[in-house]
N, C-alpha and C positions, 0 to 999 in steps of 0.2 A: 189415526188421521193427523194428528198434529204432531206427531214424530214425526212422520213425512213432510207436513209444511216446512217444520226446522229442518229438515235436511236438504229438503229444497231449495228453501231459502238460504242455506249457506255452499249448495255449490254458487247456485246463481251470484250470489256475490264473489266466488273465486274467480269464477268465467271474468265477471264485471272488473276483477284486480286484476288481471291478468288483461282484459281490452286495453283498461288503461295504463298501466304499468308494466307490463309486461313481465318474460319469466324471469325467476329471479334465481340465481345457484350460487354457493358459498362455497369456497375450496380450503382444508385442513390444511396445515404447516406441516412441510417435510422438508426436515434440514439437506442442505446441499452443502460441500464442503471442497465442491471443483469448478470453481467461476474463475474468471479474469482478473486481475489486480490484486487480488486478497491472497492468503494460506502460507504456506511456505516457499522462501527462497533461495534456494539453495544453492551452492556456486555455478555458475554459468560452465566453467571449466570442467566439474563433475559432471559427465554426459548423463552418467548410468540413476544421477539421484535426480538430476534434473529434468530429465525426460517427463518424470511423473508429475512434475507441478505445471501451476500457471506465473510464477516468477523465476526468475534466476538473478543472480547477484553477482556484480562485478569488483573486485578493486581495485582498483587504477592507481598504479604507483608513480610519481613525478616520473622517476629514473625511466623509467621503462617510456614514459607517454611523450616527453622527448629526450630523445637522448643526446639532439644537438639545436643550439639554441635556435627557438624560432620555427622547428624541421616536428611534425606533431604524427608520430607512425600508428596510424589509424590501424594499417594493415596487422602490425600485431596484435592490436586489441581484438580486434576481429577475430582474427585465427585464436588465440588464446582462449579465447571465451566462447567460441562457437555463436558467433552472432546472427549470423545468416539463417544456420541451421536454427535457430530460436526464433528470429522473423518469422519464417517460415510456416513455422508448427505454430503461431499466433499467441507466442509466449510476449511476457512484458519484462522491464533489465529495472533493476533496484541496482543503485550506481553509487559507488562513495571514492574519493577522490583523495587519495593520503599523501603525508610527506614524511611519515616519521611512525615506523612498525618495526617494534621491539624483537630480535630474535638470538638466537645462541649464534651470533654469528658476526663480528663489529662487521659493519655496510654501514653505504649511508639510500636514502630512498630521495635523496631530491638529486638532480641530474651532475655530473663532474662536474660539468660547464660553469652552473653556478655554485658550484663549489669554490670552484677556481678563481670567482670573481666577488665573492665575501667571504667564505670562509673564517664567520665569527660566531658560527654555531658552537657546540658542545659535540664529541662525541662520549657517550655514557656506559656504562657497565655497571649496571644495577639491578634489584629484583626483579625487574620484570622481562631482561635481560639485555642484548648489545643494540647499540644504533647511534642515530647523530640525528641532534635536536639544530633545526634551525635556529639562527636569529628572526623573531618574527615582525619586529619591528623595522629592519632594513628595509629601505628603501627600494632597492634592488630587486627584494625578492616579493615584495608587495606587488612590483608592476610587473615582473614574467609570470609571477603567479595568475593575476589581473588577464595576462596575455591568452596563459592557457587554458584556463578556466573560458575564454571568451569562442577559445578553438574547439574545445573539447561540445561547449553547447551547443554552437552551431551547429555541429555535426551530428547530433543527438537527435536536436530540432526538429532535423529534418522529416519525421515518421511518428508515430504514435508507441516506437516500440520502448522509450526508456518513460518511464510513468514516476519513478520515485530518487529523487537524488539526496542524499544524505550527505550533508556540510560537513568532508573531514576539515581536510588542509590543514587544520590548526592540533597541535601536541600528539600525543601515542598514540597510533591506529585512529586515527583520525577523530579524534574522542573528546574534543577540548581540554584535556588536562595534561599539565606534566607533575613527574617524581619531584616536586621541588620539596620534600619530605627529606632527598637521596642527593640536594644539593643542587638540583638545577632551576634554570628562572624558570619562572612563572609567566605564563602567555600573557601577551599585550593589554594594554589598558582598553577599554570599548571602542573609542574610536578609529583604532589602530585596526581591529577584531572587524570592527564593520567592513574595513576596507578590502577585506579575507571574504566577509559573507558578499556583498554587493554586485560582483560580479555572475558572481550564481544569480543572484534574480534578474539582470538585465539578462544573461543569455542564453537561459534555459525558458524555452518559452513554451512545453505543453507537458512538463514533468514538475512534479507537487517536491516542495523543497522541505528537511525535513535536520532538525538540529539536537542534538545530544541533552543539550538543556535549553529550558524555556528562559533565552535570555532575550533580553529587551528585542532585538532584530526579529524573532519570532513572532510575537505580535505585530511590528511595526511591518512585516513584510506579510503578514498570515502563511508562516509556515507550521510547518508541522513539529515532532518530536521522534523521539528513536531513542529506545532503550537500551543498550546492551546488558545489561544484567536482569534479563526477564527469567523469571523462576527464583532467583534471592528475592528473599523478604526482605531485609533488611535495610537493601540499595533501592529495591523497587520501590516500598513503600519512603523512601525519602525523596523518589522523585516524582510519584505520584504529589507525595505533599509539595513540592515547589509548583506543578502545576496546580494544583489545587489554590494554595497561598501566596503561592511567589516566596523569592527571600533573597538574601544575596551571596555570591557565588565569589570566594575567597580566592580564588588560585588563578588570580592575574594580578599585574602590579597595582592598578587601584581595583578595590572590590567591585563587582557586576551585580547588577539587579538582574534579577531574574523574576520574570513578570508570571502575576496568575494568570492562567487561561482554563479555568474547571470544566470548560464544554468545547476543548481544542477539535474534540474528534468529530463536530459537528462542520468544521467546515476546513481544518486540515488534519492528514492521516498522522497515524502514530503504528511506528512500526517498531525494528530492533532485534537483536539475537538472543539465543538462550546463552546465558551463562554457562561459562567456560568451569567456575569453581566449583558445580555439581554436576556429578556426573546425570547424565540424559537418563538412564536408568532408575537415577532416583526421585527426577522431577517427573517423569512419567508412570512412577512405579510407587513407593508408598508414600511418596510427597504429592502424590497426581491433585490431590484436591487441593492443597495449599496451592499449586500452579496453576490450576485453574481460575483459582478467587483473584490470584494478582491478573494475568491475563484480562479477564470479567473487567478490572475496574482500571486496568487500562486501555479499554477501548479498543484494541489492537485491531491492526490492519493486516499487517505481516510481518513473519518471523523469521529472519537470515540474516546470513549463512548458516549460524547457527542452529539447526535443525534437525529433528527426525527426517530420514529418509530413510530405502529399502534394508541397506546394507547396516544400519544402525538395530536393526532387528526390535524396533519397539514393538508394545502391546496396539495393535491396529483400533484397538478399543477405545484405548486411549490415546491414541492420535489421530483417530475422528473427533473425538471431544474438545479437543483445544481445537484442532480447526475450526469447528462449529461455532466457536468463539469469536472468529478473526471475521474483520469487514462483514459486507452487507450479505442480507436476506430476503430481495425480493419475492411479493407473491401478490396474487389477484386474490383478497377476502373475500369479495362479495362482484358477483356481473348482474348489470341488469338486462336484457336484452329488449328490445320492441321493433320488431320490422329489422331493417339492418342497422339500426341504432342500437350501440353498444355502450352503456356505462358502467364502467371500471371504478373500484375503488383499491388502490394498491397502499401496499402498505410494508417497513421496511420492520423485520425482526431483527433483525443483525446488532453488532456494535456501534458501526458506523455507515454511513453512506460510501454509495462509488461517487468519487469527486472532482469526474468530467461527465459532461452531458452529453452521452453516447445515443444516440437516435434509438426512440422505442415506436418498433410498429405493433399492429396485426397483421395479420395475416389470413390470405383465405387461400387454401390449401384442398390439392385434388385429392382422389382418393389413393395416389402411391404417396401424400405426402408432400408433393413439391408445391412450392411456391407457386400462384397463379395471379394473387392482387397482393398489395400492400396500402396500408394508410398507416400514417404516421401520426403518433400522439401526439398530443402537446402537454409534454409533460420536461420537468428537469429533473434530472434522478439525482443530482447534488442536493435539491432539496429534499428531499427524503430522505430525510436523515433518522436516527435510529427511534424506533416506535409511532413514528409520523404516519398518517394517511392521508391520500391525497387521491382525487376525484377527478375521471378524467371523461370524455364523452367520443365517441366515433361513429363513424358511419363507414361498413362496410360488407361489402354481400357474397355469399358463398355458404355451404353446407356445414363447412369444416373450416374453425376459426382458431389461430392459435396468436400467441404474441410474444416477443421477442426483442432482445437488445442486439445492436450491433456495433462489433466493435471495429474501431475504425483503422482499428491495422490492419483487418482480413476483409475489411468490409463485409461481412456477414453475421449472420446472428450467433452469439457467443455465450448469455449467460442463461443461465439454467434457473428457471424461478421455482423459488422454495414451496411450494405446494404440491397437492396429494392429485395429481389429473395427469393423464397419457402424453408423454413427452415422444417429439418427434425431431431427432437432432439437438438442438439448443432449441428449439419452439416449442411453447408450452401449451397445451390445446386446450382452449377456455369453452369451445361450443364444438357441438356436433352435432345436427339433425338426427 
């Protein structure tokens, strides 16, 4: 008889948590490694690697972007990079902007035109092979540069499709440094250097800016970072340490501070290529955990051009796992439900956050699936940043409840949240009668 009181007594008070509180469900973490902004970027121009991701990567040479003063040929960027085709499919452009790319071959990459009208650069023949280094303190080429920089954003501007723009312009491959090891000068003093970065932030107005080192401009603008020697230890980990410490950065006429920012990836991205000086085989292959530990603690967002893709023939095993690495992890931990009152507690596993505030609904959903109501959270997913949780509340009615991000180049729901529950398109199903 008093077993039964206790057991009666304890549905009664389920019943009683359940009036009041309502039901309660917890959903397990399942890594996704195919969302929007984050994983690999692989060249735009590569149809066949590029199909597979959610970035592509552009580089934009002076020579090529005008080739007569003033005259800015969109239409080849276009065509060259297959831009359309990549709107389309609701892909996003990782963009960097060079003047000066080292090749077996003397050229030069900024336009004849100005050529023809300072021509007090260098051209060079050295390790890392032929080209011609601007003067970058000219006057001249400060304000065309200024000019196309200003044409190029606009025209960017216009759409949600370029998200990450990476500050060449200044030395090799757009990298901030030159060979002055090999005899050439050394890039401008900071104030000169500003006058290189300033234009990107006035005219790029819904793409995250993102710089080789964390030099003064990067805090003072909140931009971002970008690796290019992701997989070396050696380079990595010294630029880990500048973000981490700061220090200062020798290889301009007066030395640069370069500022700490130890929690950069909380509120701008860090991206970057694999290194060119190990083969992909070996950072994927019996180096895979050393490239994983640097990846891990550089927070990364995305990895291009330099990258696994099909034709690269990596271990698929392990190029799930470095993905899994890169940018965010959304998921629903815990719903509570009562009546059509929905509270959510989401929460971000990832490296870092997504770093626009892209509309998150519910959704209530028929029974093929399709969309029938929406309400919109109020939520900002820039804040959710990595291992944060955040509390959200709705009210909406239907059988079949799922939730969903949309991005605002397709207007439709796009990312896929990290949890173990029946996915329907990009909508993640948190209720079902």
């Amino acid at each position: 008889m008093k077993r039964f009181v206790v057991i009666l007594a304890v549905l009664l008070l389920g019943v009683l948590f359940l009036l009041l509180f309502g039901e309660n469900k917890y959903f397990e973490k399942q890594t996704v490694t195919d969302n929007p902004a984050a994983g690999f970027a692989p060249s735009a121009s590569y149809t066949s690697a590029a199909q597979n991701e959610q970035l592509v990567y552009a580089e934009i040479r002076w020579s090529d972007f005008e080739p007569a003063e003033g005259e800015y040929d969109f239409a080849s960027l276009e065509s060259k990079y297959n831009f359309d085709t990549w709107r389309k499919a609701g892909k996003h452009l990782v963009l960097r902007f060079v003047c000066d790319v080292p090749s077996s071959d003397a050229h030069m990459d900024i336009p004849q035109w100005l050529y023809d009208k300072t021509a007090d650069g260098e051209y060079y023949d050295i390790s890392y092979g032929k080209g011609y280094a601007p003067d970058y303190s000219n006057e001249y080429v400060i304000a065309a540069h200024a000019r196309a920089i200003a044409a190029l954003g606009e025209y960017m501007s216009r759409d949600n499709f370029c998200l990450y723009v990476e500050l060449g312009s200044l030395g090799h491959w757009g990298e901030w440094h030159v060979k002055t090891g090999e005899g050439l000068p050394p890039i401008p003093n900071e104030d000169i250097c500003e006058q290189y970065v300033k234009p990107y932030v006035d005219s790029f107005k819904t793409a995250k800016l993102l710089m080789r080192r964390p030099f003064s401009f990067v805090k003072k603008y909140g931009m971002g970072v970008y690796n290019d020697m992701t997989g070396e230890a050696e380079s990595t980990n010294e630029w880990l340490d500048w973000i981490k410490n700061g220090g200062i950065y020798e290889q301009s006429i007066i030395p640069q501070t370069l500022a700490a920012m130890p929690n950069i990836y909380d509120t701008a991205p860090v991206g970057g290529e694999f290194t060119s000086s190990i083969p992909l085989e070996t950072m994927l292959g019996e180096d895979l955990n050393k490239t994983l530990a640097l990846i891990k603690a550089s927070r990364m967002t995305f990895i291009g051009p330099m990258c696994p893709h099909s034709e690269t023939n990596q271990d698929a095993n392990a190029v799930a796992q470095i993905k899994a690495q890169l940018g965010y992890q959304y998921r629903v931990s815990k719903l509570n439900k009562r009546g059509d009152k929905y509270t959510l507690t989401l929460v971000n596993d990832g490296a870092a956050p997504l770093y626009w505030d892209w509309d998150v609904y519910l959704y209530s959903l028929n029974e093929n699936g399709e969309i029938v109501g929406a309400q919109k959270l109020d939520v900002k997913l820039s804040q959710l940043t990595s291992g944060k949780k955040i509390n959200v509340t709705a009210k909406i009615d239907g059988d079949t409840i799922g939730i969903g991000v949309v991005d605002p180049l397709t207007n439709a729901p796009a990312v896929e949240f990290s949890m173990n529950c029946r996915k329907t398109g990009k909508i993640s199903v948190i209720y079902e009668k």
